[in-house]
N, C-alpha and C positions, 0 to 999 in steps of 0.2 A: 280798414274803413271804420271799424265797429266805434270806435272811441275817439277817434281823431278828429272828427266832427260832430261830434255829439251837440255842443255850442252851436253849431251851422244848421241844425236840420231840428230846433226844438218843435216838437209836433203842433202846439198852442201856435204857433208865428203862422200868420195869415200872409203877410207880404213881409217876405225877408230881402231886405237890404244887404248885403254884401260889400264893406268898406272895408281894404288890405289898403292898411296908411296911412295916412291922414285922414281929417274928418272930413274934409272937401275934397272935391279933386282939386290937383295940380295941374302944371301946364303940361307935365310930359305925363298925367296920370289919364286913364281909362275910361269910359263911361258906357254900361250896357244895361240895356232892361230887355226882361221879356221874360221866355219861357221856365217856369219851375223844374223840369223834367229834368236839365241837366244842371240846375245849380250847386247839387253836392260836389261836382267834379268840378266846374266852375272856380268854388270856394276853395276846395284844396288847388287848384292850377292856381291862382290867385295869389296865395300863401306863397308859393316856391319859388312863383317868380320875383312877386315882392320881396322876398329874402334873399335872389339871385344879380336882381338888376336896381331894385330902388323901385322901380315903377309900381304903381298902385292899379288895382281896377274896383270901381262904384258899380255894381252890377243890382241893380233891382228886378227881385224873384216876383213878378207880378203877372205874371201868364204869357203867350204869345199873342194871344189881343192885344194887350197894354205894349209885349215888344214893340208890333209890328207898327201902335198908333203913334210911340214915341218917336220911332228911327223916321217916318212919314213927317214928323211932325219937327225933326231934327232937332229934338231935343239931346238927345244920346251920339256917339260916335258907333255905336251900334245895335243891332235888334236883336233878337234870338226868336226864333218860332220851332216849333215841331209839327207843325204843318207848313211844308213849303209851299210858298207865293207859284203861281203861274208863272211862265215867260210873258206873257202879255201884261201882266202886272209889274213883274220887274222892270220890262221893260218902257210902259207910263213912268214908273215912279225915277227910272236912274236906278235902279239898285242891284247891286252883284250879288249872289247867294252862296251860301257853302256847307257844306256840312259841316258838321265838327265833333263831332261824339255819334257813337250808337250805344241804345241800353235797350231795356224790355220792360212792358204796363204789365203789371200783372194782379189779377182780380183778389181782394181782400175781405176777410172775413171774421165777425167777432162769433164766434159759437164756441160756447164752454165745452173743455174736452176735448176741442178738437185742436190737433198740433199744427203747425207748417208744414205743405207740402202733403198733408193727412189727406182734402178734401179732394175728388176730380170735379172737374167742370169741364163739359165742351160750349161747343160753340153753339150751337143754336138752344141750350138751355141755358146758357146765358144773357142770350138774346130776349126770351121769354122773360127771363127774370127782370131784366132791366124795362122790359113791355109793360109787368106789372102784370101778366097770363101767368107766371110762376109765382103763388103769395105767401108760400110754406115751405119753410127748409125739408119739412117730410114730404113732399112732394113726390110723386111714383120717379118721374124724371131724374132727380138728385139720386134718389134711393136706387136708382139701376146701374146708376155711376158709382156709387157707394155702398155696394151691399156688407161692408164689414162693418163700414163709420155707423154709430149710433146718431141719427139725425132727432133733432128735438121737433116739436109739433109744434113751433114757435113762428110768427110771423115773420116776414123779410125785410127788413129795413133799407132802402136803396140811398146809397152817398152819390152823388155826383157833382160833378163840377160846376160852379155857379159862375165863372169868369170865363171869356175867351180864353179858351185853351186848347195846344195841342196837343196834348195828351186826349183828351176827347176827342180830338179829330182822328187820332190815331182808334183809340177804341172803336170809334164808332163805323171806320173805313172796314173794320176789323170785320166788327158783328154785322155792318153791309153787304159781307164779301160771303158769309156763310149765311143770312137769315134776310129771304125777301122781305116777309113783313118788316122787319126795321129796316128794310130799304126804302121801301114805298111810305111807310108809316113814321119813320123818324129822321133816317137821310143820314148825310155824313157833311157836318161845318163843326168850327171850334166851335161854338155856340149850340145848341139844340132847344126845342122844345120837348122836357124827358113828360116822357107818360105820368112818372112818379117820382118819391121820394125827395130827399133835402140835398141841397147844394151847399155847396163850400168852396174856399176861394185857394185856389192851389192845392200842390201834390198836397202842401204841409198841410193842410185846413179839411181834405179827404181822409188823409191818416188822423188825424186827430179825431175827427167826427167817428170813424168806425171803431179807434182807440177806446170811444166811449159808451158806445151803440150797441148794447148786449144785441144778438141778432142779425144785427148790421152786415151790409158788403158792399166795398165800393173800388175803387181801380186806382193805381195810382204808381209810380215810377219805382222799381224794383229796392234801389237805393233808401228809399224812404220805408218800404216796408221792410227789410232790413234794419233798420235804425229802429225805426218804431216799435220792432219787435211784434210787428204786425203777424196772423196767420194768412201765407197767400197759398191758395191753390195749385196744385197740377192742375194742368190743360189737354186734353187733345186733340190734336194737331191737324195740320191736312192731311197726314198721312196715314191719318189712325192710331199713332201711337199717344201716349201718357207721356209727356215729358213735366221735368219741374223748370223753374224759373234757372236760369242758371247762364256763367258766361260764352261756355261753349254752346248752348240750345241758341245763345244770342247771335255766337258767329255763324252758326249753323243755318242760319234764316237768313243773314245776310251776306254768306258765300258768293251766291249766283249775282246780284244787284251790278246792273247794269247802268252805273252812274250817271255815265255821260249823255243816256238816254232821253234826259227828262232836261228842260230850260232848268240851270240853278241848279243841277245835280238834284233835283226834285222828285228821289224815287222813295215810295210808299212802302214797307219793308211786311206789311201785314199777310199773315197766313201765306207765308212761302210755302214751297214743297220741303220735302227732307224728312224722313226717320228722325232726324235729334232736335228740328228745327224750334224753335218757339213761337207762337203763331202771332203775338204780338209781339215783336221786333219793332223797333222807330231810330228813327233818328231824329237828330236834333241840327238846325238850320241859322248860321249868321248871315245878318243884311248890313251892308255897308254902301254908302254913296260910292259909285263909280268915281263921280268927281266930287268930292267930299268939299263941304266950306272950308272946316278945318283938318287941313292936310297933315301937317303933324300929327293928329290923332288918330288919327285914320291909320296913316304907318304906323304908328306906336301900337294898334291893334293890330295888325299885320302883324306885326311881327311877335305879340303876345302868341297869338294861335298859329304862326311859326313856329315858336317854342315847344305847345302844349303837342303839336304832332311830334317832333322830335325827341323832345323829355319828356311829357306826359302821358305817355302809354301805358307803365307799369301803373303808375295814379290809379289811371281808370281803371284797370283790371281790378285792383282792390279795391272798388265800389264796386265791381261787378258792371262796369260800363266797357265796351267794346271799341277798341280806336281803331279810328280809320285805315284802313291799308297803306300801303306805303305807295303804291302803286297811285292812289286815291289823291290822295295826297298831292305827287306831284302832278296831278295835273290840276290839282286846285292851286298850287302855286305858280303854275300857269298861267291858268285864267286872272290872278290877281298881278301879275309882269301884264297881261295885255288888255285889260279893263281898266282897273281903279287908279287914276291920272291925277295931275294937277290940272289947275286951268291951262298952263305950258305942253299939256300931253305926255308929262314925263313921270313914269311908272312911280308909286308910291311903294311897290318895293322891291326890294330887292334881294336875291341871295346871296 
């Protein structure tokens, strides 16, 4: 991962564009916008297939607000969100959902001296912090967590997302799920009203901000702080333990998920149970028209993340991203054999 996208993931990029191919699309080329969270794996799936098939994908990293407003707005042949739409929504708008990746948010931090993986945080001190009740790294809180780390007497700089994002939605379901008060107090939507601190527009525009932000701590998709060379924290977990960010704490939390449970395979992955789990786990969500305008694209995306389940597993492990099971899988190419049609009623695709 470390160098192979380095181009893909420059920390300064507020809305990354994603063009493998030409500089337009083509008639048999791609078109997606939405969520940041999975765009490193995205860019490399992009690249392989482009140099396998010819086909190109235009993918714009602009949050899953902007996904979900373009694919609504059918601008795009498809959306991406990391918060998944309702059934009731999908089913107003016409739109089939699916997963396509799983990875892990994991909280970031500029404090001098301190390394990756150096610092704990749990969950309801996290919560505090992002309240703006926690306004000092020395903090007795922190310090209980860390009685080895030399904490600075420095104030806390809070980064958070300024765009519709799932990544937020994901966080904040997160710190919902372990901290009333930002239940009652701040809620769970891509969007917030945060108590405090500066926003930034994407995973990329997060990382950059705390990149820069002596003090700083802000969230943002494990992939990027990787890249960024960001310091992220260990967590712990529901179960009490310390874990660090990592691929198996990822599959670990998303072992038990019970897909089919939820309209759209719309299952929330945050603070599962498990010894190794990672308590911020997510997934990442595609929307495509059932009955799409243009049909052709619509299969030619089919069949792209056909591929990326097939070939791009190994990809994703070296971002540190989790692919869907196999199991998952077919029944998500299921659902796209008995959904997404022509005006004719005849499947758009096929195995």
């Amino acid at each position: 991962m470390r160098n192979k996208i380095s181009g893909l993931l420059g920390a300064a990029t507020v809305a990354s564009v994603l063009a493998i191919g030409s500089t337009s699309a083509g008639a048999a080329d791609i078109s997606g916008a939405g969520a940041t969270f999975p765009y490193p794996i995205y860019a490399k799936w992009a690249d392989a297939y482009k140099k396998e098939t010819g086909v190109g994908m235009n993918y714009q990293s602009i949050g899953s607000g902007g996904g979900i407003k373009q694919i609504k707005a059918k601008t795009v042949t498809f959306g991406a969100t990391d918060a998944p739409l309702t059934g009731k929504d999908l089913g107003e708008s016409g739109l089939s959902q699916f997963p396509a990746v799983m990875g892990g948010i994991v909280p970031v931090v500029n404090l001098d001296g301190v390394k990756p993986g150096e610092l704990v945080i749990d969950g309801p001190t996290l919560a505090k912090i992002f309240l703006a009740e926690i306004t000092k790294w020395d903090d007795a809180a922190i310090q209980k967590l860390n009685p080895k780390v030399k904490l600075p007497s420095q104030a806390i700089a809070i980064v958070h997302r300024s765009d519709g994002s799932g990544t937020t939605y994901n966080f904040a379901y997160y710190l919902a799920e372990i901290s009333t008060d930002w239940k009652s107090k701040v809620g769970v939507s891509t969007a917030l009203q945060w108590p405090a601190g500066i926003g930034a527009k994407g995973n990329e525009g997060v990382a950059n901000n705390v990149a820069q932000t002596k003090g700083s701590i802000g969230y943002v998709e494990y992939a990027y702080a990787k890249q960024n060379k960001l310091t992220y924290t260990k967590m712990v977990n529901k179960d009490g333990k310390e874990v660090l960010p990592t691929s198996e704490a990822f599959q670990a939390a998303a072992a038990n998920a019970d897909w089919k449970s939820q309209p759209g395979y719309g299952v929330v992955l945050a603070n599962q149970p498990g010894e190794k789990s990672w308590p911020m786990t997510a997934a990442t969500w595609i929307l495509v028209y059932k009955q799409p305008q243009d049909t052709a694209a619509t299969a030619e995306a089919l069949k792209f993340f056909a591929w990326s389940f097939a070939r791009g597993g190994k990809m994703a492990e070296d971002l540190d991203y989790v692919p869907m099971p196999e199991k998952v899988v077919k029944d998500i190419e299921a659902t796209w054999s008995a959904e997404i049609k022509d005006a004719g009623g005849k499947s758009l695709f096929t195995n």
